[in-house]
N, C-alpha and C positions, 0 to 999 in steps of 0.2 A: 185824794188818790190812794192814801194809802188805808183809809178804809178796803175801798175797792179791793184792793191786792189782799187783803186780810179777810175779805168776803171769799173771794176765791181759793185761797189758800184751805179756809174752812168749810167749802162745798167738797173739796176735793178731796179731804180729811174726812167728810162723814160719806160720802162714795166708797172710797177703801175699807172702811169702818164695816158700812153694811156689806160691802162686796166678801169681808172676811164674816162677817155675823152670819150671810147664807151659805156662805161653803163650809164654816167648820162642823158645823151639825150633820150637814152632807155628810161630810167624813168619816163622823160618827155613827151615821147610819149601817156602812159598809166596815167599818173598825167593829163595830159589834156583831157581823156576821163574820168575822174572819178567829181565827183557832187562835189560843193564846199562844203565845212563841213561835209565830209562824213568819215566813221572811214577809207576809202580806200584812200583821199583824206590826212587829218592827217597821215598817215602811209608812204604814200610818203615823204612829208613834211620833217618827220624823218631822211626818207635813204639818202635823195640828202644831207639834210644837213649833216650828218657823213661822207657822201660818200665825199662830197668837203672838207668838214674841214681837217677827221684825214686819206684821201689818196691823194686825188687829189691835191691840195694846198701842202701839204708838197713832195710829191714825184715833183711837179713842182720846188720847190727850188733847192733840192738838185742838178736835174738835170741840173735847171741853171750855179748852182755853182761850179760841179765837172766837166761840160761841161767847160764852160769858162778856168778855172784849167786846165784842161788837153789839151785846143787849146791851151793856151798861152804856157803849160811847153813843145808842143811838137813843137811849132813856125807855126801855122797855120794860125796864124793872117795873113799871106801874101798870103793865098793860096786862089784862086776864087772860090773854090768849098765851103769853111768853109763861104764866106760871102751870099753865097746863103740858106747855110743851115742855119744859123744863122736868115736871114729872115725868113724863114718858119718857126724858131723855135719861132721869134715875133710873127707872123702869128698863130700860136698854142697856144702859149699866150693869144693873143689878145679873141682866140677864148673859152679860160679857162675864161676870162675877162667876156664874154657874156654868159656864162655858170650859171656864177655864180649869175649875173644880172638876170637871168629867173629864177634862183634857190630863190633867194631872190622876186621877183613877185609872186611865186609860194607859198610862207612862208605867204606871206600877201594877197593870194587868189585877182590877180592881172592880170593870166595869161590874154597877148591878141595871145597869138598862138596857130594853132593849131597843132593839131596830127601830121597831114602829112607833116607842119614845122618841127617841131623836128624832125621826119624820115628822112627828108631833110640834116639838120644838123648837124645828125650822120654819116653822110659820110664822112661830110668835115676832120674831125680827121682823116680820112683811106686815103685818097688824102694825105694829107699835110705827114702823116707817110711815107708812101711809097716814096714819091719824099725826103725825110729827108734820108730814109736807104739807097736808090740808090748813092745819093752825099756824104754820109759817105764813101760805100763800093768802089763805084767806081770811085768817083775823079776823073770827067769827066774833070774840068777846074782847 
């Protein structure tokens, strides 16, 4: 049972996760058409920063953590489909990593990209999700 509870616990962990991976970019799309020191500008500044602190960043851990937990308790480690998804799940990482690196350029009115980068970038979370759920659900290898 407490599997179970620990499965859910980490569906709901990487829900939040992605839910903050598509809107921070969002943000950043309309953060880089807005004037530097503007109260539209400050206001953003605000959201990204709460939005990665007290969602994005902690729904990342957890998901690491109850991930990892539940390949090892169910013996996945041996399975080809778990180390593809595992990259991608670096790969998402990596890409929370750079997220957060524009989030902070952003804090100190820094930005060098624009608009239609970040639109760009909002994609990459919905690519990497979808090839992540496929390899869960179907365990091609």
């Amino acid at each position: 049972m407490l599997y179970l509870w620990l499965k859910a616990i980490h569906v709901i962990a990487v829900i939040a996760w992605m839910a903050g991976m598509l809107y921070l970019p969002r943000l950043f799309v309309y953060h880089a058409n807005a004037e530097i020191g503007s109260k539209q500008s400050e206001t953003f500044k605000v959201m990204e920063r709460r939005l990665l602190r007290a969602i994005i960043n902690p729904a990342m851990a957890v998901t690491w953590v109850l991930g990892l937990w539940l390949a090892y308790d169910s013996g996945f480690f041996v399975s080809g489909w778990l180390h593809a998804k595992l990259a991608l799940v670096l790969a998402m990482s990596a890409l929370h990593g750079f997220y957060s690196r524009w989030m902070k350029d952003f804090a100190a009115d820094r930005n060098t990209h624009s608009a239609k980068f970040y639109r760009i970038m909002n994609e990459v979370p919905t690519v990497l999700m979808i090839a992540i759920v496929c390899l869960v659900i179907v365990k091609p290898f």
